[in-house]
TIGU-406885 format. One line per field, with one value per residue (C-alpha): x, y, z; residue number from 1; residue in one letter. Coordinates in Angstrom, 2 decimals. Example, Ala and Ser with C-alpha at 12.3 -4.5 7.8 and 13.67 -1.06 7.14 Angstrom:
BEGIN
c1 = 12.30|13.67
c2 = -4.50|-1.06
c3 = 7.80|7.14
k = 1|2
r = A|S
END
This chain:
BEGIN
c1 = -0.66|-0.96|0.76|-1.36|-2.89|-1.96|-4.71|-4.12|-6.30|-6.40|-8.08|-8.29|-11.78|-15.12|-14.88|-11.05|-10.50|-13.73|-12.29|-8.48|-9.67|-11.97|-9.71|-5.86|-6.22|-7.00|-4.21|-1.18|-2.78|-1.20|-3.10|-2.25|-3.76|-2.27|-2.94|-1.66|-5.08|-8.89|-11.65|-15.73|-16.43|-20.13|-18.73|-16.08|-18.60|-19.15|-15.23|-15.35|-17.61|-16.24|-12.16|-11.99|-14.64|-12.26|-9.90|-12.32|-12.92|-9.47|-7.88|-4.31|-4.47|-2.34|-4.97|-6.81|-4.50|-2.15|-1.75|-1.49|1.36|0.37|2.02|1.05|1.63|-0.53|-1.05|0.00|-0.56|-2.10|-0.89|-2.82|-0.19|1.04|0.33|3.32|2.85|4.39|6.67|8.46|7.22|6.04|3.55|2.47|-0.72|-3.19|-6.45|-7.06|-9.62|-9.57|-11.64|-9.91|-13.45|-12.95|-9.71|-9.72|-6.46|-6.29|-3.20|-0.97|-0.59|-3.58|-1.82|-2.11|-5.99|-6.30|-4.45|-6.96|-9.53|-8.54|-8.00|-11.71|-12.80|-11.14|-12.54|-16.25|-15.52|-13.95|-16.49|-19.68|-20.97|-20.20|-21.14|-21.36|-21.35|-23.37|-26.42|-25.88|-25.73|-22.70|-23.78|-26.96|-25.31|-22.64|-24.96|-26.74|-23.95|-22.84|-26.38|-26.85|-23.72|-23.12|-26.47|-25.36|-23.62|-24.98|-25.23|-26.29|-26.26|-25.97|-26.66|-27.40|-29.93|-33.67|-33.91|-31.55|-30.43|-31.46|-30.29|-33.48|-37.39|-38.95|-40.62|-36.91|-35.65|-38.90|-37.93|-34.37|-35.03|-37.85|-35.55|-32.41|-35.27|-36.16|-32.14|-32.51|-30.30|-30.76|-30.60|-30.42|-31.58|-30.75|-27.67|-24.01|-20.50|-17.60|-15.33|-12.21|-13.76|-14.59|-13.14|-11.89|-14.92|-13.36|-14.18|-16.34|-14.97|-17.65|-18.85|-21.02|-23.55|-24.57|-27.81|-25.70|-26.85|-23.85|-23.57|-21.38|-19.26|-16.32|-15.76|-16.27|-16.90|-17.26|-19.22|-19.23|-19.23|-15.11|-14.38|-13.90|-9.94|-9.85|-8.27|-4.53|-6.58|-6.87|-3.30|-3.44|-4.93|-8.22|-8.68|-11.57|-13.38|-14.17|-17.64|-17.96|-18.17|-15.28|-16.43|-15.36|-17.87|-18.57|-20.35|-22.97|-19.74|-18.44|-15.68|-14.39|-16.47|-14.70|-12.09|-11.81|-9.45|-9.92|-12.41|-14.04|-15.91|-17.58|-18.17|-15.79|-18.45|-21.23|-23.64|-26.74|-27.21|-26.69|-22.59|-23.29|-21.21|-23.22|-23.81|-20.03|-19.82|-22.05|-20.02|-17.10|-18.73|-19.73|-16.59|-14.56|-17.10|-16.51|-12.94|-12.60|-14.59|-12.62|-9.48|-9.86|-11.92|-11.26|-13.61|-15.30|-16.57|-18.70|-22.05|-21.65|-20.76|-23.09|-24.10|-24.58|-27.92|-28.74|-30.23|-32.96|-32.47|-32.20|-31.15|-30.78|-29.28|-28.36|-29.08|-27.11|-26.79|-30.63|-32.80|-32.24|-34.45|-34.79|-36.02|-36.64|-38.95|-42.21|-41.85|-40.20|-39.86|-37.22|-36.93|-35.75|-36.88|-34.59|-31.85|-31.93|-30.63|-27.59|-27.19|-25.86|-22.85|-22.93|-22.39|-19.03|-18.95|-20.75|-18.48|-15.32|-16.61|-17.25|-13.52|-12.67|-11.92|-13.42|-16.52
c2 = 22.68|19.43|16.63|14.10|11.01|7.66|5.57|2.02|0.05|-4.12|-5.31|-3.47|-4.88|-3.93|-1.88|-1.15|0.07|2.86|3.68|4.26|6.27|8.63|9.30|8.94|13.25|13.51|11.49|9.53|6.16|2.84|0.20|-3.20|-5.85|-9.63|-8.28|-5.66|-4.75|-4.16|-6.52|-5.90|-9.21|-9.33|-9.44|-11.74|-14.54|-12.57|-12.67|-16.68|-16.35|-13.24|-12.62|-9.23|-7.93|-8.28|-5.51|-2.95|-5.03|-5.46|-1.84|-1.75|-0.27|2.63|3.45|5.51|5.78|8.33|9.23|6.55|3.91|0.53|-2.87|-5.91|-8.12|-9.74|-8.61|-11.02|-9.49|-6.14|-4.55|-1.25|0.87|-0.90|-3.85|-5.72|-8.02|-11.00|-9.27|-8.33|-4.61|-2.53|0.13|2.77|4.30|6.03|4.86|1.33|-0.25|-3.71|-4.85|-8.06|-10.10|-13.57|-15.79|-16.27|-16.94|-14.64|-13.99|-11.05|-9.45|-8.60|-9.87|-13.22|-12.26|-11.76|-15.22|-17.11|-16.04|-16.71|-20.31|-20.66|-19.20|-22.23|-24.95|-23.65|-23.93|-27.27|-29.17|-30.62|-30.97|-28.89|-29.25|-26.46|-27.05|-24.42|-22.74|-19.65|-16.28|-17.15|-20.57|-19.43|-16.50|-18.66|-21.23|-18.31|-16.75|-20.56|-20.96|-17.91|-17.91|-21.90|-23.03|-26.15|-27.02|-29.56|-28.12|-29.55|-27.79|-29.40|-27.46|-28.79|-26.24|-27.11|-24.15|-22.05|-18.80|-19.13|-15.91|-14.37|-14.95|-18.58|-16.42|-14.95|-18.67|-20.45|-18.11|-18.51|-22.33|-21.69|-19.65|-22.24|-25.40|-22.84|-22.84|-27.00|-26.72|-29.74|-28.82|-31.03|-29.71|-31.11|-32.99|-32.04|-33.59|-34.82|-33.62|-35.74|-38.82|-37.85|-40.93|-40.73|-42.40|-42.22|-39.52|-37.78|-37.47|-39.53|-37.48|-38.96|-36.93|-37.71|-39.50|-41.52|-40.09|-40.47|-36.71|-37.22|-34.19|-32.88|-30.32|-28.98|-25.11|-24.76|-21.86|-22.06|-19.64|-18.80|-18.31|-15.05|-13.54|-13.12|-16.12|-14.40|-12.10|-14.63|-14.42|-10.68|-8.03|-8.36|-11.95|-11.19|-9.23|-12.18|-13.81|-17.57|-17.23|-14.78|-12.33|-8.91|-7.12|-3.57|-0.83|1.83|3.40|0.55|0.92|-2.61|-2.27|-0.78|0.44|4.46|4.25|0.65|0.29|-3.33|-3.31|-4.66|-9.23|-9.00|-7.46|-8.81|-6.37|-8.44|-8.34|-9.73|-9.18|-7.07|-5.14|-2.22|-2.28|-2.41|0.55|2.51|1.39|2.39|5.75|6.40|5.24|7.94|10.28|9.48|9.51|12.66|14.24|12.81|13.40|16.83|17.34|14.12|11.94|15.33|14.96|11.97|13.58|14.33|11.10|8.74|5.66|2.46|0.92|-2.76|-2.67|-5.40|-8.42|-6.42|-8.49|-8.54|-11.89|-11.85|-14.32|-13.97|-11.23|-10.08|-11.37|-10.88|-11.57|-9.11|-9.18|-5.46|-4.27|-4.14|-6.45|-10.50|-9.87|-11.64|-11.09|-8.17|-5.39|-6.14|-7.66|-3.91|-2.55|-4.83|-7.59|-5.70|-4.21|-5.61|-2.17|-2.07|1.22|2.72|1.53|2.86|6.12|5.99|4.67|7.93|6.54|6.28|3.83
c3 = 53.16|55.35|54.10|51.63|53.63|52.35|51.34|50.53|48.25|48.34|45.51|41.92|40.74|40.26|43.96|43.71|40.76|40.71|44.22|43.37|40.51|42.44|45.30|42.78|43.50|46.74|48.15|47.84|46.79|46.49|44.62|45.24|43.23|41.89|38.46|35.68|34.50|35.67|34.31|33.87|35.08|34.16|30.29|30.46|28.84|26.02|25.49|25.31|22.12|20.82|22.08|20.45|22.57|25.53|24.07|25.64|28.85|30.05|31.34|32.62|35.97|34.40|31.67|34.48|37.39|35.96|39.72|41.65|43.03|41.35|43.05|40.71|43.61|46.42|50.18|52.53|55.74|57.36|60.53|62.18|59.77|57.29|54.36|53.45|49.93|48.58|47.05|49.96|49.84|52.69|52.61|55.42|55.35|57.21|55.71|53.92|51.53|51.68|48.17|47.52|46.11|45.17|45.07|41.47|39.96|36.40|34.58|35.86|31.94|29.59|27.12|28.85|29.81|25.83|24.68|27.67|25.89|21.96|24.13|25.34|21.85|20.33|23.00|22.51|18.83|18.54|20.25|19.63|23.17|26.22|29.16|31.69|35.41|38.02|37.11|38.72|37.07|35.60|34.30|32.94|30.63|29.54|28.42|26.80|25.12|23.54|22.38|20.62|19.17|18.62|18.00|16.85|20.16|22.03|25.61|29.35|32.11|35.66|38.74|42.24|43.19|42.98|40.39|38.57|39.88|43.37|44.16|42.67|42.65|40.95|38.44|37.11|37.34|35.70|32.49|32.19|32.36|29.85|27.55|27.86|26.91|23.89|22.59|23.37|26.18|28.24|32.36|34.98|38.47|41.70|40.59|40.50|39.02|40.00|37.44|38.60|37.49|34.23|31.65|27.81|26.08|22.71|20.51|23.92|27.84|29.71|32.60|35.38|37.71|41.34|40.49|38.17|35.13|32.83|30.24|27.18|26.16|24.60|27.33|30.38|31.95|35.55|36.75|40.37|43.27|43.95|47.64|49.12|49.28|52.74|53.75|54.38|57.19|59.90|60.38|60.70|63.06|61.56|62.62|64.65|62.10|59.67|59.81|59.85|55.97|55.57|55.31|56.66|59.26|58.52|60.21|58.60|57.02|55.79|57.94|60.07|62.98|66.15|63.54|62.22|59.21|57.65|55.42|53.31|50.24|47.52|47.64|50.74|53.44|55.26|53.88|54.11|49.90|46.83|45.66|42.62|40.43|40.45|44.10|44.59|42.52|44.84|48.17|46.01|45.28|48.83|50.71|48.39|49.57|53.26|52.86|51.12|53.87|56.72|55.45|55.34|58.66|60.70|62.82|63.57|60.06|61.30|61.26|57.23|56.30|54.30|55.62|53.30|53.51|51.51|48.49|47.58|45.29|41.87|38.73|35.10|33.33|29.72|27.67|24.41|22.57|22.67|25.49|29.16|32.26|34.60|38.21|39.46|42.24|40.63|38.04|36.50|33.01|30.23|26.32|24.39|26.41|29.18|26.58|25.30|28.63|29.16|26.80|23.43|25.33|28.92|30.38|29.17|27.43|30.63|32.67|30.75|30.59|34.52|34.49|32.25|29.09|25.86|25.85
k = 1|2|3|4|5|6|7|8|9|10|11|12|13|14|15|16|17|18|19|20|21|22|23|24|25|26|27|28|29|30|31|32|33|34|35|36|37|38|39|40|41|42|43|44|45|46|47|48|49|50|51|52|53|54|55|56|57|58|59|60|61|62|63|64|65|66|67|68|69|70|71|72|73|74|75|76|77|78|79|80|81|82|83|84|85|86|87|88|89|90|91|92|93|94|95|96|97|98|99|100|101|102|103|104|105|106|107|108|109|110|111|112|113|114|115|116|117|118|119|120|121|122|123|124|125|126|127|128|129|130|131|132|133|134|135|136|137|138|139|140|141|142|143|144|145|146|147|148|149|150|151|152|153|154|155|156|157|158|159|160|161|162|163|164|165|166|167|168|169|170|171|172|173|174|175|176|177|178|179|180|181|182|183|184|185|186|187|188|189|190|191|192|193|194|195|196|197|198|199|200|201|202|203|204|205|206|207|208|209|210|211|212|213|214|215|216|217|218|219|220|221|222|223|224|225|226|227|228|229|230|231|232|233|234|235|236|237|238|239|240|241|242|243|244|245|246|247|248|249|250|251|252|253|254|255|256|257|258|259|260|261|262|263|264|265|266|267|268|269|270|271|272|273|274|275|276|277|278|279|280|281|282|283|284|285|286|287|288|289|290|291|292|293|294|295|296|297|298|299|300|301|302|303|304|305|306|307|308|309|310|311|312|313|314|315|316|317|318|319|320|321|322|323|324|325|326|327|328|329|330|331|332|333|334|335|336|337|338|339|340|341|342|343|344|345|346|347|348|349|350|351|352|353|354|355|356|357|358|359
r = X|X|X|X|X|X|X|X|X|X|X|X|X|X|X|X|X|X|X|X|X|X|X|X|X|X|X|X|X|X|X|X|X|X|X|X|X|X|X|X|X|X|X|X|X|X|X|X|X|X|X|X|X|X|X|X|X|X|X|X|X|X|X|X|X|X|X|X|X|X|X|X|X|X|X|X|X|X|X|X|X|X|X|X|X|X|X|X|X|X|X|X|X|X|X|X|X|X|X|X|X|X|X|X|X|X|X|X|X|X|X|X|X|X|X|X|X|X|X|X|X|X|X|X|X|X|X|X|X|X|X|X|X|X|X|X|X|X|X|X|X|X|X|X|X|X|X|X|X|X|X|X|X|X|X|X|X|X|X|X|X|X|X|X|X|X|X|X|X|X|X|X|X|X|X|X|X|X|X|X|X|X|X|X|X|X|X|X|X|X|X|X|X|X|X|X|X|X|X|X|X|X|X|X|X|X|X|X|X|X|X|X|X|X|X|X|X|X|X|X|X|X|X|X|X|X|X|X|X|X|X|X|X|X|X|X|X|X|X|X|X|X|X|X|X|X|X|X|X|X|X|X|X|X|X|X|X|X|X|X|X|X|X|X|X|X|X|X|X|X|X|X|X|X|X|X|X|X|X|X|X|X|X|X|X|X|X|X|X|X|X|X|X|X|X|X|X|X|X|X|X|X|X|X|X|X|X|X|X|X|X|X|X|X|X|X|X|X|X|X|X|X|X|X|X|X|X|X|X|X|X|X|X|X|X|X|X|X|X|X|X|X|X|X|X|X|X|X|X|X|X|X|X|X|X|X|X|X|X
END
């Protein structure tokens, strides 16, 4: 029997991890990630207000790798055969995934991951007014998940955008904003903060905004876009592949263009569409696909391959525990009908099962 290909993995998130896990059989995979443990992003608000919810959100890379070479460390540079880490470690292969996402500094241990959030627990809960900076998806369900939780929080939310969300249609904005007014959370559009200059007024921190509006609270959560983790690349042999945003350029495949066995997926790529976790889930699902096949058959396998076309702007935002909006083809709708679909469990116990453990 020919000898297994080495597949190398960069990144053990939302694309990462579903990869590694479909492909730990079919080859001898390294996973290299900065962290011990995999996390469903899209409910770690829901562990701010609730820290025990994060037991089933946090999975130790081991949990469903049984067959795979984990490196907790980070990669600092790629050459056409190897990836060599901060660590000091070296690692051949013959195909690699590069799914790094965002440069967001997390703690290496769950255990840590656990304790950060008992931490934030005790910050919402301590205060009287918060405010939250960004009103992006992530700003928008934090506020959401403080509201329904806290009610008696006093909450602002500043975001610089001339609507929240901009990432989806008015209509999906207008209600959000209508829903946050409905929990008295007080937004500000069109302004941002400079959290630096934030003074002690006493028993509040006095912050000031850039139409010198001045907010008083007792705390602060910024929810803003985190660059991409592709930084280290422009020292490597895939300097030229980076966009002027960082991003990596892909073909139909998915593959670096002009390159056969290095592949990019997931918030990384320059697929023209939103950076979802579901749609990195399907790149994930394809690009194990397209690797099984070409590992056993080669580039002759080329005409069996799947190619990756962008999905349109497809969203659902939870808003506490209940209500959600939701922007899908047809239809803008929020309340409980779309709150039923993803805001009870956030998709978690679907996406353990898809990860092979219990939900």
């Amino acid at each position: 029997m020919e000898k297994e290909k080495r597949v190398v993995i960069i990144g053990g998130g939302v694309a990462g991890s579903l990869l590694a896990k479909s492909l730990q059989f079919d080859a001898h995979l390294t996973l290299i990630d900065p962290k011990e443990y995999f996390e469903i992003p899209w409910a770690s608000l829901r562990a701010m207000v609730e820290p025990p919810f994060a037991e089933r959100t946090l999975i130790n890379h081991g949990d469903y790798l049984p067959n795979a070479k984990i490196i907790v460390s980070t990669a600092v540079n790629v050459t056409d055969r190897e990836v060599f880490t901060a660590d000091g470690q070296q690692i051949v292969y013959d195909y690699l995934v590069i799914a790094a996402g965002h440069a967001d500094p997390a703690p290496k241990s769950r255990t840590e991951r656990l304790n950060h959030y008992r931490n934030e627990n005790e910050k919402i809960k301590s205060a009287g007014s918060i405010l939250i900076v960004g009103g992006g998806p992530t700003g928008v369900e934090l506020a959401g998940e403080i509201a329904v939780d806290f009610p008696d929080k006093k909450l602002t939310l500043v975001h610089k955008g001339t609507r929240l969300m901009e990432f989806i249609g008015a209509k999906a904005s207008d209600k959000a904003l209508k829903w946050l007014k409905s929990k008295n959370v007080e937004v500000k559009l069109e302004q941002s903060v400079d959290l630096n200059s934030a003074t002690d007024g006493g028993e509040h921190r006095i912050y000031q905004t850039s139409l010198g509006e001045t907010i008083q609270a007792d705390c602060h959560f910024l929810c803003v876009a985190k660059p991409l983790a592709t930084a280290w690349l422009k020292e490597t042999v895939l300097k030229n592949d980076l966009d002027n945003q960082g991003r990596i350029k892909v073909d139909e495949y998915l593959r670096v263009k002009g390159r056969d066995n290095i592949f990019a997926i997931g918030d990384i790529t320059d697929v023209p569409e939103i950076k979802q976790g579901f749609l990195a889930h399907k790149q994930a699902e394809m690009v194990a696909k397209n690797l099984k096949l070409t590992m056993e058959g080669g580039t002759e396998c080329r005409n069996r391959m799947d190619t990756y076309k962008p999905h349109s702007a497809l969203a659902i935002v939870s808003l506490g525990r209940k209500d959600a909006v939701a922007q899908l083809p047809f239809i803008t709708m929020s309340g409980r009908i779309p709150g039923i679909i993803k805001s009870g469990d956030l998709f978690v116990g679907k996406t353990r099962k898809q990860m092979g453990l219990n939900p």
